[in-house]
Steps between C-alpha positions, in 0.01 A plus 500: 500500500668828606305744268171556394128472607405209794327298259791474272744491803287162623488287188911615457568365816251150445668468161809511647444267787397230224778567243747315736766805509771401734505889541160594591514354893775750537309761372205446635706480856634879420197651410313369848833646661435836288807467371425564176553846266429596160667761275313483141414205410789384665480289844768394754491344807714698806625301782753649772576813269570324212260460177509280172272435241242277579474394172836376426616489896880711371595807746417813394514869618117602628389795325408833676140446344447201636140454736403264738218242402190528725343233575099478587342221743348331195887499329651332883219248461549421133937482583429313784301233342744484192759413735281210660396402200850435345573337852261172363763432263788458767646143520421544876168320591468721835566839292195366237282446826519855616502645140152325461346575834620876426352504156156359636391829558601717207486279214310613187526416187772691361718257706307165363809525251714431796275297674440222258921523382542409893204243465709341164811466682323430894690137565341513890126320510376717764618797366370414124210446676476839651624673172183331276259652791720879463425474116160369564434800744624766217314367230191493702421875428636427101253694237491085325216254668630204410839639675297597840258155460876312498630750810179486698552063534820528561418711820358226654803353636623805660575514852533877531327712654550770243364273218179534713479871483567515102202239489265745672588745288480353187132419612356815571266578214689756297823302495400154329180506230557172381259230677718158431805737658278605762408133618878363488579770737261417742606134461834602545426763831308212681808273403764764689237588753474118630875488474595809663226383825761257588769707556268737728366219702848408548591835625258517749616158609818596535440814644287312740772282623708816503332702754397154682846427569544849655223452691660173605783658572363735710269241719794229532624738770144594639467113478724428793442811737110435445395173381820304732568747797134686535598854459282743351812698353388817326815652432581218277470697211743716594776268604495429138520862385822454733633247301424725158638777646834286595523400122485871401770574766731232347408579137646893601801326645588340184436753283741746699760235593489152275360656158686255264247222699235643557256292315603281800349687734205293535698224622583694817187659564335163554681417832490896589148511474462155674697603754366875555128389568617175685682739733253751561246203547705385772513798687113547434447152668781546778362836608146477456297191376693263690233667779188466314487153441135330514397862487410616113288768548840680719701373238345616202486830638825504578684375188235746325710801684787336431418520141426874555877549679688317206317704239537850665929340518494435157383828422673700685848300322448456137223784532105479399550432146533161353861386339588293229682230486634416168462152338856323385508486155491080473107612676452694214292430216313220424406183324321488210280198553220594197486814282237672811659332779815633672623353814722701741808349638410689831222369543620137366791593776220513756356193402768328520599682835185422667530117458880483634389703807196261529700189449766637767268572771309211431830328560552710786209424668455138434875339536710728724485571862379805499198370325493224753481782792259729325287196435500344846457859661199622299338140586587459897676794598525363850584202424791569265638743833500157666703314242764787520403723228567884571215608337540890556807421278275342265247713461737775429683305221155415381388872447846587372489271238110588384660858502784427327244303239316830484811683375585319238149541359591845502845462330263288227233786515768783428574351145119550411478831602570825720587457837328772748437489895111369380623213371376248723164625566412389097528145642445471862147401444537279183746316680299421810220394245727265345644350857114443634380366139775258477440347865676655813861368529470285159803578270333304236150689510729859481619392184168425372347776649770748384501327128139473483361851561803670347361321184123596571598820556652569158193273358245713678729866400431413159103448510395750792791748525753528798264626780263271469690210426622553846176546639398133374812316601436676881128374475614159368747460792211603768238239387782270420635514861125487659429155284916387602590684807830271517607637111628228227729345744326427871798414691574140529545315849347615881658792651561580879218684535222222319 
């Protein structure tokens, strides 16, 4: 394994991997390390200045002669799927996972020896299972037809994605010759194929409801200020690039002060960023839109500058460039729901986010009595002034809390992605689509909405490419809002005004 020619250097180290040496891990370990020398014929193994023989393990003096082993790529490759492969024998089920799904990609059959001793012994159904479709996959290229015939039906009831690529290759026209062969690999492709669609029209579903329920996010907030209170608020987008911006400023603040928690981070940012936007929101409605009410065309000027100010501020802070903001490492990662279907925890986190902020607004709006207020003031302002309701107080609280809303779409956003002073612009306009499709001031017709073209979207990506898929959702929005000018939802009930 530590002299010769590659070739002989390869089937050394297979042989050894299969002959069950309770040395050769070890070995194998020190010659990936480069740890190894040779003097002769002789080899030994040197680890913090000391050597010994690496045949019989016993201390020895190294000799002045004595060279380093090189090792090539192809030799890492070959050590490094040894080791795996010696890791299927472990009486840990975990450690035979990983061994497999590293071996996946390497195997040949110099390790079938190894693969079908694993197989023998395998006492875990699923990973038996997976084993028989490894050996199935190395004998598929084996110079015997009745071997690859055998190999070629037991593909069939792969679910990897890789067993899909062999296929292909085995059925290009200079790899297989034989016809029966030939036709069981087709049988067997169209069997993967038909499997492997369900785990990418489950992506896209997912992925759907992903980026719907950071749309939703995103329009809960625009939900109130526009669909409840009337205002045309075009700096929207950027009182959530306030509350991203807020999550990176706590994030820093753990990492220089609190780093044995700061996977916890997140847990703070949520009420900074809520509270960030909500406060800047107030001060935008205090100072400027508590003026322009009844008056969109004013307003949506105005909040546009706005928009303009708190971008230029932002820049001039935390500079031009975007920052990151790093994802804790229980958002890490992912589940493996099928062999071509991963699903991220941060964007199962948003998800899950989404609905909690949903349900508590909801909550808020419907059974407290600042719902009550909000309610009874965007119906009959005038005559919720005469029942005693200070309704400059309300409006502000109204607009602080669609702000605050805002922000935590942007502490949700920053987990996805880099946050930069452009943030909000990306979803200004997708987020007024969503608010007007769903039916003006209709929490129940945003979620829709949001959830429903988030899931075109990705539907329409797929066929027509990103561009254009937004293109058609636009033109299905117009035509849908000339036939439905009220959206979904037409609000329920007369208002002052009918």
């Amino acid at each position: 394994m530590a002299i010769g020619e590659s070739d002989s250097r390869s089937a050394a180290i297979a042989q050894a991997a299969t002959s069950g040496d309770p040395k050769a891990p070890e070995f194998f370990k020190a010659l990936l390390d480069d740890a190894v020398k040779t003097a002769g014929d002789k080899v030994f193994i040197v680890r913090d200045d000391k050597a010994h023989d690496a045949a019989t393990g016993a201390d020895v003096t190294l000799p002045a002669d004595a060279e380093d082993v090189v090792n090539s790529n192809r030799m890492r490759r070959e050590l490094e799927a040894a080791l795996a492969s010696l890791k299927l024998l472990s009486p840990n089920v975990a450690e035979r996972a990983a061994a497999l799904k590293e071996m996946r990609d390497s195997a040949d059959e110099a390790k079938l020896p190894m693969i079908e001793k694993a197989l023998a012994a395998e006492t875990d159904a699923g990973l038996k299972a997976e084993l028989g479709l490894l050996r199935a996959a190395v004998l598929i290229s084996s110079s015997d037809k009745g071997k690859r015939l055998d190999a070629a039906r037991s593909l069939a009831d792969s679910h990897q994605p890789a067993t899909k690529t062999l296929l292909l290759e085995r059925l290009k026209p200079d790899a297989e010759t034989e016809a029966d062969v030939r036709v069981q690999l087709q049988i067997s492709l169209s069997a993967l194929e038909a499997r492997l669609a369900w785990g990418e029209r489950l992506g896209v579903v997912f992925t759907g409801a992903s980026l719907g329920s950071i749309l939703l996010l995103v329009a809960l907030g625009l939900a109130i200020t526009y669909g409840l209170m009337g205002v045309i608020n075009m700096a929207h987008g950027e009182l959530m690039m306030i509350g991203a911006y807020a999550t990176y400023v706590v994030q820093n603040v753990f990492r220089a002060h609190l780093p044995g928690v700061f996977d916890w981070y997140i847990a703070a940012s949520i009420p900074a960023a809520f509270l960030a936007s909500a406060l800047v929101g107030a001060a935008m409605e205090r100072s400027v839109i508590r003026w322009l009410y009844g008056r969109p065309l004013e307003t949506l000027l105005a909040t546009w500058g706005i928009s303009l100010v708190l971008m230029q501020g932002v820049r001039t802070l935390f500079g031009a460039q975007n920052v990151q903001v790093e994802n804790p490492s229980w958002l890490s990662g992912g589940v493996q729901a099928l062999a071509n279907l991963t699903l991220p925890f941060n964007r199962i986190a948003i998800i899950v986010f989404a609905a909690l902020v949903l349900a508590g607004l909801a909550f808020i709006v419907a059974r407290t009595r600042l719902g009550l207020f909000v309610r009874g003031v965007t119906q009959n302002r005038p005559m919720a002034a005469c029942m005693g309701v200070n309704t400059a107080k309300v409006d502000t609280y109204a607009f602080a809390l669609g702000s605050g809303i805002a922000g935590l779409a942007g502490c949700a956003l920053s987990q996805v992605g880099n946050v930069g002073p452009d943030l909000g612009q990306g979803y200004i306009v997708d987020s007024f689509m969503v608010v007007v499709l769903g039916g003006v001031g209709q929490l129940a017709g945003t979620v829709y909405a949001a959830l429903g073209l988030g899931v075109l979207n990705k539907l329409l990506e797929g066929w027509a490419g990103a561009v254009l898929a937004k293109i058609m959702v636009l033109v299905f929005i117009v035509v849908f809002i000339q036939k439905r000018p009220q959206g979904l939802f037409a609000m329920k009930g007369r208002s002052a005004e009918a």
